[in-house]
N, C-alpha and C positions, 0 to 999 in steps of 0.2 A: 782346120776349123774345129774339127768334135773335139783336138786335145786341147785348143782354147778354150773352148767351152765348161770342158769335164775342170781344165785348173780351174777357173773363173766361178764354179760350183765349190769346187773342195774350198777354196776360198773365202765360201760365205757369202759371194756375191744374190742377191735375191732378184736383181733387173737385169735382163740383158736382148739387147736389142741386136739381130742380127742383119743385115744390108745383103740382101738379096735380087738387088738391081742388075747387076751383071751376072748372074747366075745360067746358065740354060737348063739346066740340069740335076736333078737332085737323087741318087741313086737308094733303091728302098732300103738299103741300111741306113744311108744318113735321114732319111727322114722319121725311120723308124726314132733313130737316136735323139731327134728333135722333140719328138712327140714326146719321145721319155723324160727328157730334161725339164721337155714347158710342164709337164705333169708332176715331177719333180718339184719345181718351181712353185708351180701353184700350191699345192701343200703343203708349202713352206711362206706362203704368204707372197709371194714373188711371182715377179710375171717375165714372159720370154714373149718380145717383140717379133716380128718377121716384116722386115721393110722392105717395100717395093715388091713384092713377089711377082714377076709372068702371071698371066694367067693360066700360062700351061703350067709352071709349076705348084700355081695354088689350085688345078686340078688334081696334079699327082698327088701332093700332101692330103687332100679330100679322099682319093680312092685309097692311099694305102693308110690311112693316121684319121684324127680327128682334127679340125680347127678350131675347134670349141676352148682346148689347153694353150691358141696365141692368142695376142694381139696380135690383131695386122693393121698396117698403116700402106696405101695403097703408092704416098708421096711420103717421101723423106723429110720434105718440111712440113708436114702436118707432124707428123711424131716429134721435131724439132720445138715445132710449137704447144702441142698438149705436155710436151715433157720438159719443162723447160728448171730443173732441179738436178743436182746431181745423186749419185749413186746409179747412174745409168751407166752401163758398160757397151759400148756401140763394137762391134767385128764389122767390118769392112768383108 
């Protein structure tokens, strides 16, 4: 997933939405890395989705990161429907 990510950056991409619905777990590097991107992103005019999060996982991300640098979409078809153009890069 991060080296999707990091290409889909060097790329130029500036939206990217990630599907964290089946996720249990998110280990403090990767959310570190997360934080960096979506802060990355923002600076660049660009935004970093996070769909469906656990709410244990949008706990961890709060205690070790900000959530201030996502969007979060808490349903898959709400982000579906606010987002309904492309340039969106969806990870599964």
């Amino acid at each position: 997933m991060t080296s999707e990510i990091e290409r889909l950056i060097q790329n130029g991409s500036k939206k990217i939405a990630l599907n964290l619905g089946q996720s249990q777990f998110l280990s403090l590097p990767t959310i570190r890395f997360l934080n960096l991107k979506a802060r990355q992103l923002k600076a660049q005019g660009g935004q970093f989705v996070l769909l469906a999060p656990s709410l244990k996982t949008r706990r961890h991300i709060e205690i070790y990161s900000r959530l201030d640098d996502f969007q979060i979409f808490e349903k898959i078809d709400d982000f579906h429907v606010m987002t309904a153009t492309p340039n969106w890069f969806y990870i599964l």
